[in-house]
Each structure stands twice: as C-alpha cells, then as structure tokens.
C-alpha positions as CSV (number, residue, x, y, z in Angstrom):
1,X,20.9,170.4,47.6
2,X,17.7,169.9,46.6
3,X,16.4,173.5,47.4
4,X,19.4,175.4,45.8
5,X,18.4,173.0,42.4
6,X,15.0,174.3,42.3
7,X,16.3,177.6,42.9
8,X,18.8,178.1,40.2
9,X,15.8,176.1,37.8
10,X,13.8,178.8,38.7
11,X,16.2,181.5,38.4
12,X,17.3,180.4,34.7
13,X,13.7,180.0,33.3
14,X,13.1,183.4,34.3
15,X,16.0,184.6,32.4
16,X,14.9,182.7,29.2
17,X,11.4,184.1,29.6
18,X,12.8,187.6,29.8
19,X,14.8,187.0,26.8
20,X,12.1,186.1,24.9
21,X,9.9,188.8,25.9
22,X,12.7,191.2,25.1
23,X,12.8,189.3,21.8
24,X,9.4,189.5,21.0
25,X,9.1,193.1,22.0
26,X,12.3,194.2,19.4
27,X,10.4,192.0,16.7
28,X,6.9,193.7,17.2
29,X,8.5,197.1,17.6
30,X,10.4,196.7,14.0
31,X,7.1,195.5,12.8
32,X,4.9,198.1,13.8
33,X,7.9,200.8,12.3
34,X,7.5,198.6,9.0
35,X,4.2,199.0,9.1
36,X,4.2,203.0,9.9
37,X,6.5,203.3,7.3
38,X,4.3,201.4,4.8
39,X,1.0,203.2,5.7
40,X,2.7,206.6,4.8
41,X,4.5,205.2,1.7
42,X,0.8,204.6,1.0
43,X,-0.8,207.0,1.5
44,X,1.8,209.2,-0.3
45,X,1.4,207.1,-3.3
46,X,-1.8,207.2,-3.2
47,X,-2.0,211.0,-2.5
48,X,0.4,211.3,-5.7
49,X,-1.9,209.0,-7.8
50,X,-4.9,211.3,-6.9
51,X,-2.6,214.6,-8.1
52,X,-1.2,212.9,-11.0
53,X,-5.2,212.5,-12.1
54,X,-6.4,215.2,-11.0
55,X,-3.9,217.6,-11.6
56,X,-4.6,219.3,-15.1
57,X,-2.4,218.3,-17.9
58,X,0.0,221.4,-18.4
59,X,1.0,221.5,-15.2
60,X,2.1,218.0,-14.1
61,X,5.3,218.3,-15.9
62,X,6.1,221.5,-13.4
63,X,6.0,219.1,-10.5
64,X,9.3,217.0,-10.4
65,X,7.5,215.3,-7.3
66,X,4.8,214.1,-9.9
67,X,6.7,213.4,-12.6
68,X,9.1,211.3,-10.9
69,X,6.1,209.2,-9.5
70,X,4.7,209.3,-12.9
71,X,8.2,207.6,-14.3
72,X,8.3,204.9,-11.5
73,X,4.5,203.4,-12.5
74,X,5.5,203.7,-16.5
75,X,8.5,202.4,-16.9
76,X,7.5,198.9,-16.5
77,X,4.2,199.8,-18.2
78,X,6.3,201.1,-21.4
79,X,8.3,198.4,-21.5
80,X,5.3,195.5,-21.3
81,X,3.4,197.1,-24.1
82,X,4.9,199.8,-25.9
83,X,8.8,199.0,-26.2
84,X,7.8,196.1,-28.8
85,X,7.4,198.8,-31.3
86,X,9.1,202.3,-30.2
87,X,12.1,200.3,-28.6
88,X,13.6,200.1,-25.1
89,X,15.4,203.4,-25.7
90,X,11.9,204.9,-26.8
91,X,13.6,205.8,-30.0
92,X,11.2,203.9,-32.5
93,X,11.7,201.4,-35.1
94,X,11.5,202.5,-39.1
95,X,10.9,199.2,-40.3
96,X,7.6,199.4,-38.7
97,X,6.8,203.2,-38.6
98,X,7.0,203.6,-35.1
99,X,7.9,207.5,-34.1
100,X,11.2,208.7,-32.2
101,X,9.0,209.4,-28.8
102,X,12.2,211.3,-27.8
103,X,12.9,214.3,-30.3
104,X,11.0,217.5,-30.3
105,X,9.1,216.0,-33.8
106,X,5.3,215.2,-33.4
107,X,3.3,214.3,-35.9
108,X,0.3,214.8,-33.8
109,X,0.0,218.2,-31.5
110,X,3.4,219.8,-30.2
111,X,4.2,217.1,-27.9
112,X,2.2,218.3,-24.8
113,X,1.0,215.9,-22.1
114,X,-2.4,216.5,-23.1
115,X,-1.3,215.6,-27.1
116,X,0.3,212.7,-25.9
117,X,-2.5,211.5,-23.6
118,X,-4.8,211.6,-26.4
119,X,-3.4,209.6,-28.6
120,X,-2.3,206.8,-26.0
121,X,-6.1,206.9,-25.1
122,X,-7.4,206.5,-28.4
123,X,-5.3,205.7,-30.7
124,X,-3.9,206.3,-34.5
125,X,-6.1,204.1,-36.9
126,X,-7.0,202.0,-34.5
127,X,-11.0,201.8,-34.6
128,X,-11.9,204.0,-31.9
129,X,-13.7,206.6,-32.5
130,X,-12.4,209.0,-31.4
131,X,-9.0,207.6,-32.6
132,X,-6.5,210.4,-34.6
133,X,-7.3,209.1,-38.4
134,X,-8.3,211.9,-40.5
135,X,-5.6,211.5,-43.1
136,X,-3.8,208.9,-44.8
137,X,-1.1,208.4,-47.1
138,X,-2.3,207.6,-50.6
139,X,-0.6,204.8,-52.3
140,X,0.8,207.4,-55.3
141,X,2.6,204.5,-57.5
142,X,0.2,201.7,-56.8
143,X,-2.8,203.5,-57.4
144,X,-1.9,204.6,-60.7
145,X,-1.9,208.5,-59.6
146,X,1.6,209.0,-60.1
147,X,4.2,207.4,-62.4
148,X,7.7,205.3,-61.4
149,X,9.2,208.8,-62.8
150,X,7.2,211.2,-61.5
151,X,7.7,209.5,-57.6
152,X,11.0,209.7,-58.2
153,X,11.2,213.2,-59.3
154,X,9.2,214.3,-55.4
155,X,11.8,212.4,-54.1
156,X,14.3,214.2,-55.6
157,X,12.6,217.6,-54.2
158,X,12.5,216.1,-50.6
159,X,15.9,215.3,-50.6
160,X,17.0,218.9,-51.2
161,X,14.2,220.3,-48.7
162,X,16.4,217.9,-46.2
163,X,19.5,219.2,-47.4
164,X,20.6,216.0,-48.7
165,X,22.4,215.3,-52.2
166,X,19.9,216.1,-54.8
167,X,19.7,215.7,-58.7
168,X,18.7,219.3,-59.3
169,X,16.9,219.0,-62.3
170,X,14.8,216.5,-61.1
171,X,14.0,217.9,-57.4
172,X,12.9,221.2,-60.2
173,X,10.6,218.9,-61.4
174,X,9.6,217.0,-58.3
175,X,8.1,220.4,-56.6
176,X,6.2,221.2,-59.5
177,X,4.5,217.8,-58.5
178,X,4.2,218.6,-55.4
179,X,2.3,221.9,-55.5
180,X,0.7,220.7,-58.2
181,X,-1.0,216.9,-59.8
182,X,0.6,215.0,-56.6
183,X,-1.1,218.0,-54.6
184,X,1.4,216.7,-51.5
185,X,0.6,220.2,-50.6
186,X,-3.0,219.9,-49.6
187,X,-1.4,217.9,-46.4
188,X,1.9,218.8,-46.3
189,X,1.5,222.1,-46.7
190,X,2.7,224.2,-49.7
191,X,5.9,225.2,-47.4
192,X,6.3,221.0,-46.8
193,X,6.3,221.7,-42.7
194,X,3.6,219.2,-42.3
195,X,0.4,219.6,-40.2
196,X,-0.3,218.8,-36.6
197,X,-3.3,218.8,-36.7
198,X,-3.9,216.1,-39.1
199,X,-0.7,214.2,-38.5
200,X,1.2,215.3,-41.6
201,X,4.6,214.8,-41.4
202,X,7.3,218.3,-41.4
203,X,9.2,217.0,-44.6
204,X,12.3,220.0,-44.2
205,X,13.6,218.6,-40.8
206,X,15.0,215.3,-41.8
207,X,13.2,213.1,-39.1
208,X,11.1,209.7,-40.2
209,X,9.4,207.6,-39.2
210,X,9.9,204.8,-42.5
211,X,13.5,206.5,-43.5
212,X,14.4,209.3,-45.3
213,X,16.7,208.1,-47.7
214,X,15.9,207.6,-51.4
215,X,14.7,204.3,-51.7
216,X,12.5,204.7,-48.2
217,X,11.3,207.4,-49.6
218,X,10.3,206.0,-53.3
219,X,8.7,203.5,-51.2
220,X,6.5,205.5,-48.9
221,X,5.1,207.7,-51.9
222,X,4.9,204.6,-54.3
223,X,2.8,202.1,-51.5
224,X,1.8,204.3,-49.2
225,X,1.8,204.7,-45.2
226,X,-1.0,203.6,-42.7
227,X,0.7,203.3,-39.1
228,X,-1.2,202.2,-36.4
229,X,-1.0,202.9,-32.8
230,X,-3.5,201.3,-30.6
231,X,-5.8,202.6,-28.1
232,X,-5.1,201.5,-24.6
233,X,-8.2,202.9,-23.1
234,X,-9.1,199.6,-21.5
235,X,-5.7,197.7,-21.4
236,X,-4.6,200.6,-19.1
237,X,-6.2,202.7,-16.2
238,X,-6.5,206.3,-16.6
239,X,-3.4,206.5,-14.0
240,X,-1.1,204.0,-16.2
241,X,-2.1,206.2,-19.1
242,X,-1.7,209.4,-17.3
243,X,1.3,208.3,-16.3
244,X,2.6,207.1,-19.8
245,X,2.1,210.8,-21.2
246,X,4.3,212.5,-18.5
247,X,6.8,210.1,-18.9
248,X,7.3,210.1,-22.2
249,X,6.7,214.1,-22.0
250,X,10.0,214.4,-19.7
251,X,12.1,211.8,-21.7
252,X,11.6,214.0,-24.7
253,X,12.4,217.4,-23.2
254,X,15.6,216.2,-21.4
255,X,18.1,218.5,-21.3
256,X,15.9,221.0,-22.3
C-alpha cells in the first residue's frame, strides 16, 4: 500500500507543478503582450509629440492623426487653466472679457495655429515682453475726453453698424464722433471692422467680448477695457502649448 501512496503523491504534485508553470507561463505571456503593446503606444506618442513640435504651424491642422493627439493632451490642460475664464464649452464669459474661442472672430491674427500659439505663449497685457499690448481702450467717460451725451450718441452709431434698434438721430451724431473728436477710427478703423493687428475689435459683426447691448456698451466706452490673458510660457511645455493652439484651432473651425 505503501508504494502505490508515494506513487499517486508523486503523480499529483506533478500535476500541481505543471499547473502552475502553465499558470505562470499565461501570466508572463499577457505581460510581455502588455508590455509590447505599451512600448509602441509609446513610442507612437512620442513619435506624435515630436511631429506635433516639429511640424510647422500651418500644417498641423491638415493631419487629423496630429490633431487628434493634439486634443487628447489639451483637453485636460484647457480645462485646469483656461476654462476658469473662456468656460467649459470654450465659449467665454462677458462679465470678465474673456473671447468666444469658438467663432470665426479674433481679435488678434485670423485665428491660425500660429496666431493662437502666440498669444498663449505670451500673452495679452500680461508683462511679457513680447506679450500682444499695443493698444488699449481709453477710458472715454472717465477721463473727461467724452461727455455722458456724447458716449451715448457712439453707442447709438454701433447699434445700427450691428443692425440693432437704433435712435437715428443720435447714431447721425454718434459717427460724427467717431471719425472725428472720439477718433474711434484711428483703431477701429474708419469702416469700424477693427484691426488684427493691434487687437481692435470688428464693431459691424455683433460679437463681444463685454456685451453688445446698450448699457455694455456705454460702459465699455465710458470706463474703458484692459483684458488680460496670461502667458503660459513657463506653466506649460512647448507641447502643452502646441497642443492648446490646434485644439482650440479645430474647435473653432468645426463644421467648417
């Protein structure tokens, strides 16, 4: 009896030691097709990363390989730091001056990558130097340069540029302002469509930052506007920021 005891003992630890090499085989084969599978998800994000830098501006929104990449890395960024004052649905906030990033108005550039790059690198106002900040918008009412009147009249005349309800005999009077002792056209230009360049807001085309109805209006011209957008050169790598600009570049030209 003895024999066929040690036998069958025998028998049944080789079975449990075949299991478990079996066992431990399966576990190290699905570990080592993890870890395939996470070297090339790395190196393909890393590969992207390199394009998405290196790549020059204009031509990263033609890659819908990039610019999907781009939107998986800034969605989270945009929402940690730039959400607080554009909003979750990137469509900005007027009780702070913070820009629709979404429509096809910019006050800065014509909404390229590269334009929107350049001010998420350095800024609006914000102390960098090379930050956009070469106008301003002069407090008309408070520094005495136009009267309560007078403000009112302009507003009047950029009511009916927006196609708005207008008291015609003032907006009359409002444009003489305008093209003349406000001189709203040196920045505005004397056709009101703004200038890129210098971050002067398109007044015909009814989109605002601060509101564009009467009293927002009065308000802006009477006190003035000084938005400020940060630079993030610092708070953000070159890649986040990269990144940033093509994503916000495709949410705005949706559908387009």
């Amino acid at each position: 009896m003895m024999p066929d005891v040690v036998t069958s003992a025998r028998y049944f630890a080789r079975r449990v030691s075949g299991r478990r090499a079996r066992w431990a085989a399966a576990v190290i084969a699905v570990f080592t097709i993890a870890l395939a599978f996470w070297a090339i998800a790395q190196f393909r994000g890393g590969n992207l990363k390199a394009q998405l830098l290196s790549a020059p501006t204009w031509t990263v929104a033609e890659n819908p390989e990039l610019v999907r990449f781009a939107a998986e890395q800034a969605k989270p960024i945009f929402a940690a730091h730039c959400a607080s004052c554009h909003g979750t649905d990137m469509r900005g906030d007027r009780t702070v001056g913070a820009p629709n990033l979404v429509d096809a108005d910019w006050l800065y550039g014509t909404g390229s990558v590269f334009d929107i790059e350049r001010t998420i690198l350095f800024g609006i106002r914000s102390g960098n130097a090379k930050a956009r900040n070469i106008t301003d918008m002069r407090a008309f009412g408070q520094r005495g340069l136009l009267s309560d009147g007078e403000i009112r009249n302009v507003v009047q005349y950029v009511l009916k540029l927006n196609r708005q309800r207008y008291q015609a005999e003032a907006a009359t009077e409002g444009s003489k302002i305008f093209a003349g002792k406000g001189e709203c056209f040196d920045c505005h230009g004397s056709d009101a469509r703004g200038d890129a360049d210098y971050g002067a807001p398109d007044l015909t085309v009814n989109t605002w930052s601060y509101g564009g109805d009467p009293q927002s209006l009065y308000s802006t011209i009477y006190f003035g506007r000084h938005g400020i957008c940060p630079s993030w050169l610092g708070p953000l790598d070159l890649e986040q920021i990269r990144a940033l600009a093509v994503y916000i570049y495709s949410a705005s030209h949706q559908g387009t």
